[in-house]
N, C-alpha and C positions, 0 to 999 in steps of 0.2 A: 281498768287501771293501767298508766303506760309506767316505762320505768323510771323517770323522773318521780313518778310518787308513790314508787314503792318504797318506803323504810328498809334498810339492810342494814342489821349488822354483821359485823364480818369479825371469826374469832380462830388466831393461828400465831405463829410465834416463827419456824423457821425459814429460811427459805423456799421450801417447798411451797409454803402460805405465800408469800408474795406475790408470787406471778398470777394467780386467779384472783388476786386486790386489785394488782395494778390492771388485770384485765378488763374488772367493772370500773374504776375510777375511768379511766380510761374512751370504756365506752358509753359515758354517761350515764350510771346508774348513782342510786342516790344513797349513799355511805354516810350512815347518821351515827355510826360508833364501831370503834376499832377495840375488841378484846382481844387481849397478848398476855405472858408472863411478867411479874417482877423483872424488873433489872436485876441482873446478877453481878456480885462482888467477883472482881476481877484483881490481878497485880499479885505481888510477892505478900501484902501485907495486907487484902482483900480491902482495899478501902475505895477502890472504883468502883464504876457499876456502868456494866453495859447492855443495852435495848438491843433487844432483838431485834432482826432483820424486819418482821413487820413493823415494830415501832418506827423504826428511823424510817421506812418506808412512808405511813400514815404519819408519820411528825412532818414531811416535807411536803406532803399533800393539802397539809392543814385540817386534817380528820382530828375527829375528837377521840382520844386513846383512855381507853381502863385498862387497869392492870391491879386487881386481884389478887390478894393471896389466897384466900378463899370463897370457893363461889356459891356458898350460902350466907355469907357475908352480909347481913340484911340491909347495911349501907349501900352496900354492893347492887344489891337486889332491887333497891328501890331504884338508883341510879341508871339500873337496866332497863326498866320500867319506864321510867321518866323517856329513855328515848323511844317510847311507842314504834317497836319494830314489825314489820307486817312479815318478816322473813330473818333466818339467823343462818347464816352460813358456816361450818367449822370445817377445817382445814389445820392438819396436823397443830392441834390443842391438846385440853384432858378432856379427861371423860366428864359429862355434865349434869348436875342434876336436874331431875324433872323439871324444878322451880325451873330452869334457865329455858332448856331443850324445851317444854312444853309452849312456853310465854307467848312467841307470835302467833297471829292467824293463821297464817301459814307451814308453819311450825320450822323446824330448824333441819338443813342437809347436811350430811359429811359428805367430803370427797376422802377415798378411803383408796390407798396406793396396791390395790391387787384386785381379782376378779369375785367376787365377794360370791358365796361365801367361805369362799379359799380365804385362808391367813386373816382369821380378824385376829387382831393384836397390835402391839407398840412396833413390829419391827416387819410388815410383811415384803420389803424388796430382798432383805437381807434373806428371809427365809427360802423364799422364791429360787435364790441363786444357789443357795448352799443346798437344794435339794434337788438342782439338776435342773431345774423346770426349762422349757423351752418360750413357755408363754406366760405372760402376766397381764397386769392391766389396770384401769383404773374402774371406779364404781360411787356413785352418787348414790346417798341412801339418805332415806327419814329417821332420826334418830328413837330411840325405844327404852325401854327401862334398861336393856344389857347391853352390854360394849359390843358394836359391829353387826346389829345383828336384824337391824330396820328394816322394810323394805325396798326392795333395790327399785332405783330410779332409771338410769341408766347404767351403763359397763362397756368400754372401749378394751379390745385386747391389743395387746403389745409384746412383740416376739424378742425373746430375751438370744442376745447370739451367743456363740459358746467365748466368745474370748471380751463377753459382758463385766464390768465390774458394778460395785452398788451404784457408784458415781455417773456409771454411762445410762443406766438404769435411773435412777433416780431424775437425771435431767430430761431424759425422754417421756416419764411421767408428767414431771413438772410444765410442761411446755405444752402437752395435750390437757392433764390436768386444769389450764385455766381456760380454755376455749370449750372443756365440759363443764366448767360451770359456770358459765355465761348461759351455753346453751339448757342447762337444767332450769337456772332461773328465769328465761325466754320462754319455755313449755310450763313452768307453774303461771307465770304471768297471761300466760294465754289457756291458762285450767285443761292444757295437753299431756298432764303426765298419768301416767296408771302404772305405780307400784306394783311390784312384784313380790309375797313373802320372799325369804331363802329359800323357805322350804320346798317350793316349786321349783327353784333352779338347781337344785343341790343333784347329783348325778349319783352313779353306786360309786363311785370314787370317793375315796375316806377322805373326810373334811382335815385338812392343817394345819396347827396354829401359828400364829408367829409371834409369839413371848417376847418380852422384852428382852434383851442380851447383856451377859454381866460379861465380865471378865475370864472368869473360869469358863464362861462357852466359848469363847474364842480359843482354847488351847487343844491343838493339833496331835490325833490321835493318830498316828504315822500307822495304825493296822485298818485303816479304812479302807488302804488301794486308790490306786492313783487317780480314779475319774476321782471320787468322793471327795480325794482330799483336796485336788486339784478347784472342785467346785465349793469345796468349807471358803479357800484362802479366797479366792474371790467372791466369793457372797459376804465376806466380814472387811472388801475395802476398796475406798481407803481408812472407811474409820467403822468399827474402831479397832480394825486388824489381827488377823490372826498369828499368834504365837506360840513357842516352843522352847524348848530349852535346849541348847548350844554347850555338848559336853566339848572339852578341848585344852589341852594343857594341864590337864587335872582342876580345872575347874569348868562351872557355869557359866552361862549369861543367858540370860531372855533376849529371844530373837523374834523382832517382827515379822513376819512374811507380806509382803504385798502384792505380789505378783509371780507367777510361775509357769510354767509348761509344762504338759504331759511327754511322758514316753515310756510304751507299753514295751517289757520285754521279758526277759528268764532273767532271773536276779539268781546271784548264788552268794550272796553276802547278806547277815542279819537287817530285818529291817532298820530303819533307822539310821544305818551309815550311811557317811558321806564319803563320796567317791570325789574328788577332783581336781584339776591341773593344776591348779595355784596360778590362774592365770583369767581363762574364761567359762568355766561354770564349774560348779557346785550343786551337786545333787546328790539326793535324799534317796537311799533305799526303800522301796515298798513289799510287798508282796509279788505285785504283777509288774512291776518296771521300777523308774525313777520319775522324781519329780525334779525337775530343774528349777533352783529356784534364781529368780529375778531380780526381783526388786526387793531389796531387805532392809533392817535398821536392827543393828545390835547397838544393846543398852547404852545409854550413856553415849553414842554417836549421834549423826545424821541418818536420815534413809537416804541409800545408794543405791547404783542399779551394784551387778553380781561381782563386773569387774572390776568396779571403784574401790569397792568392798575387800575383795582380794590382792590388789595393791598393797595395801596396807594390814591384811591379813597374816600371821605364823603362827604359824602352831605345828609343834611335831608329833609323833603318833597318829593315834587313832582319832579321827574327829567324828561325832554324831550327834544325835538329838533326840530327843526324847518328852 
């Protein structure tokens, strides 16, 4: 079989999906159905509805698009069927049941954003970063009854630098990302692949998940010490940011962090305070130094870099965070 006839479908939603679509559209491969999320209500009074980046992608390709609420949906189902797929590709989707993931001859790969079986979960670049890692990567897998956990096809590693954020991170994936799965599809198509359990790749280093991330994980434990926290704020942005709370003037605000720099020293002031000129930086007390921070946005503003921020900053006394 060449790739003109092989059936694909292709199933993903944000941009990270894109680039590995537009990679097979591209290279003439033959895309006989695009699964994506619902349009989501949008606006002040939610009565919009906007397509995900792969929709608007496969809308202008002129691909055929479903979009599911749910994928035992037996409308759904037959409709999947009807396009007699020889291969199912998933790229940041949901999780899928058998009926789907099993359907092709071939059966169905993820491309999954870390070195598997490091961080199976909804979030593994973010966890990557926030736990210091030096290296990541991506990994092609056969999909199986549990989330992440298939056999591994391929795995590309990729060195995370120390002044990485998710976004530098995340476009470096995405960009090798679709040239491995061109190349995975290329070695099924030519019966060159041979899976891998996890279980044979798994080393005596303890496996990590990467959970999905609410809210409350983003809020900044200032008793971490300065590598830690310094790697929390950038593994959580620019979305969905890590925050804190902005004592000052005798009240609060929620402060976002987005960027910041280390500096290791003897601190002789309670964690937590803020030290600064009122001019060009603003730094956080820790344990073992300060953290400087950068790039901020308090409630109800814009995000600013430190010294836009402080322009327009007063407050007398004591300022800190917590």
């Amino acid at each position: 079989m060449n790739k003109e006839d092989l059936r694909i479908v292709y199933m993903g939603t944000p941009d990270f999906a894109v680039e590995p679509l537009q990679k097979l559209v591209e290279g003439g491969y033959n895309i006989v159905g695009v699964i994506t999320m619902p349009d989501k209500p949008i606006g002040r009074h939610q009565t919009d509805l906007s397509a995900s980046p792969v929709k608007k992608y496969a809308m202008e390709k002129g691909l055929k698009v479903l979009q599911p609420a749910k994928l035992k949906d037996p409308n759904f189902i037959e409709e999947l069927r009807s396009l007699r797929a020889d291969l199912q590709i998933v790229v940041a989707f949901r999780m899928l049941p058998e009926i789907v993931w099993s359907m092709p001859k071939y059966g169905t790969f993820n491309l999954h954003a870390a070195l598997l079986p490091q961080y199976r979960g909804a979030a593994p670049i973010n966890w990557a970063i926030i736990n210091g890692d030096t290296e990541t990567g991506i990994t092609t897998f056969f999909l199986d009854h549990d989330i992440d956990t298939g056999s591994v096809i391929q795995r590309v590693p990729v060195p995370i630098l120390d002044t990485d954020n998710v976004e530098d991170v995340h476009d470096k994936l995405m960009h090798l990302g679709g040239d491995l799965v061109l190349e995975t599809v290329d070695n099924i198509l030519n019966n060159n692949v041979h899976p891998i359990p996890q279980s044979e790749l798994q080393t005596e280093e303890p496996l990590r998940p990467a959970p999905k991330i609410f809210k409350d994980t983003c809020r900044i434990d200032w008793n971490m010490g300065v590598k830690r926290t310094y790697d929390f704020i950038r593994g959580l942005s620019p979305y969905p940011a890590s925050w804190t709370e902005l004592i000052y003037n005798g009240k609060s605000s929620i402060l976002k962090i987005y960027a910041s720099n280390k500096e290791f020293c003897h601190v002789d002031v309670p964690v937590g305070s803020i030290q600064t000129d009122g001019k060009t930086y603003f730094k956080v007390a820790q344990s073992d130094g300060y953290q400087h921070l950068q790039t901020i946005q308090l409630a109800g503003k814009k995000r600013m870099q430190i010294a836009d921020f402080l322009r327009g900053f007063h407050a007398e006394g004591n300022i800190s965070v917590k």
